[in-house]
C-alpha positions as CSV (number, residue, x, y, z in Angstrom):
1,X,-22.3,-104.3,179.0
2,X,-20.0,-104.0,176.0
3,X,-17.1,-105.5,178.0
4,X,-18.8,-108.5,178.4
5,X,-20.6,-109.1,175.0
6,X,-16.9,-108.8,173.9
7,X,-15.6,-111.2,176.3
8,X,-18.7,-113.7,175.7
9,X,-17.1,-113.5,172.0
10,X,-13.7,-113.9,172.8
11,X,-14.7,-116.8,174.8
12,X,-16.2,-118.1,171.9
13,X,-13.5,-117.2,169.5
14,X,-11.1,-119.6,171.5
15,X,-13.9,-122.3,172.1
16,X,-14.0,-122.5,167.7
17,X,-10.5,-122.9,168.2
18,X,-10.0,-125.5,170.8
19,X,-12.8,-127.2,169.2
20,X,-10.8,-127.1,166.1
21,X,-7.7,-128.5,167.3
22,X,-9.3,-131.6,168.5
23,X,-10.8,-132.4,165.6
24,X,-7.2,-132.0,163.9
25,X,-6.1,-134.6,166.7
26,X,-8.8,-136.6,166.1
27,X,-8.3,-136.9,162.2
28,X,-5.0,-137.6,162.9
29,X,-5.4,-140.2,165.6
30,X,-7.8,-142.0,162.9
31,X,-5.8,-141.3,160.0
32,X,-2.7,-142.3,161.6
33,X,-0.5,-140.1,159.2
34,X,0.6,-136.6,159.6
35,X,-1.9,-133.6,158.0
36,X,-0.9,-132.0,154.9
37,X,-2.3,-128.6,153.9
38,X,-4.7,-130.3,151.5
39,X,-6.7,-131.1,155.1
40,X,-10.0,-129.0,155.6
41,X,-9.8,-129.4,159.0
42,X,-6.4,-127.5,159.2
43,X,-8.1,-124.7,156.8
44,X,-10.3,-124.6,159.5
45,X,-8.2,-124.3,162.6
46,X,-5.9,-121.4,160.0
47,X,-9.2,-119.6,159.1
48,X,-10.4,-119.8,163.1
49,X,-6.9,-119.0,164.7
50,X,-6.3,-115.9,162.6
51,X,-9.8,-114.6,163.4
52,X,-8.2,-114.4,167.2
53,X,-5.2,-113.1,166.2
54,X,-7.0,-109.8,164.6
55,X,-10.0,-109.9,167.0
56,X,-10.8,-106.4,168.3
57,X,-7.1,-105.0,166.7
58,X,-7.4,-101.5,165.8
59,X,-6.5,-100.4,162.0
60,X,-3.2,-99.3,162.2
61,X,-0.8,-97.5,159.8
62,X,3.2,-96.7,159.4
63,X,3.8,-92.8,158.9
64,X,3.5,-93.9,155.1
65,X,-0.1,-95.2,155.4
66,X,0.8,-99.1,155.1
67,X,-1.4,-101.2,157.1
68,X,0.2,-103.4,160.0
69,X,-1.0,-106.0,161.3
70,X,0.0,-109.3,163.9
71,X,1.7,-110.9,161.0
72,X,4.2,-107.4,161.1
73,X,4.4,-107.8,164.7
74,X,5.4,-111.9,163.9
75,X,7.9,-111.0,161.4
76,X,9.6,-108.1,163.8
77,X,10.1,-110.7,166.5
78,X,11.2,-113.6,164.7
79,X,13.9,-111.1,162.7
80,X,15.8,-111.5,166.3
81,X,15.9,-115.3,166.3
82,X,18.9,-116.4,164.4
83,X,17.9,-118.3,161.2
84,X,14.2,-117.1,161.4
85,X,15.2,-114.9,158.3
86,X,15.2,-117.5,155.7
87,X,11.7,-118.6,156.8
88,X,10.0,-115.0,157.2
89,X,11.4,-114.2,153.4
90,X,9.8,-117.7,152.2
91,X,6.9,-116.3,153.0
92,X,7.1,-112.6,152.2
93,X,7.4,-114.5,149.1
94,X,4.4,-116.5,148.5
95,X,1.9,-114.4,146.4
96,X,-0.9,-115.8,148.2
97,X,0.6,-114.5,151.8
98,X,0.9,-111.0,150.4
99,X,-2.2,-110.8,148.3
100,X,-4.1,-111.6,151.6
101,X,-2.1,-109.8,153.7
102,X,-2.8,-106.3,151.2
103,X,-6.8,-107.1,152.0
């Protein structure tokens, strides 16, 4: 029964987050001008869309105990796409982006 109380939240999960996106649209379609990180809806869709991205991940550690998460995985990727480089160190950067990723 585990499986499917998981699922049922999963399902869930992605319902927050489809119901989020349309209410981005929608501000947008009303506002007519493009959102800007000051929006609460797009705090919102962030807050609900990383909840996905770490539901039911396992802790896991490098050989010297640092935590990894989907935002390693991102950066790993992205380090093959020519020019991604410049934009993963921007945000490596950001003190907010590390101090939450260290949580």
């Amino acid at each position: 029964m585990a499986g499917s109380s998981g699922e049922s939240q999963l399902q869930r999960i992605i319902r927050d987050l489809q119901d989020a996106v349309t209410e981005l649209n929608k501000e947008f379609t009303e506002a007519g001008e493009p959102i800007t990180d000051d929006c609460v809806s797009l705090h919102k869709f962030s807050y609900k869309l990383e909840y996905l991205l770490q539901f039911d991940q396992k802790e896991k550690a490098t050989l010297l105990g640092n935590r990894k998460d989907y935002w390693d995985y991102f950066c790993d990727c992205l380090a093959k796409v020519k020019g991604a480089n410049d934009g993963i160190r921007f945000v490596k950067s950001i003190s907010e982006v590390s101090e939450s990723s260290l949580l």
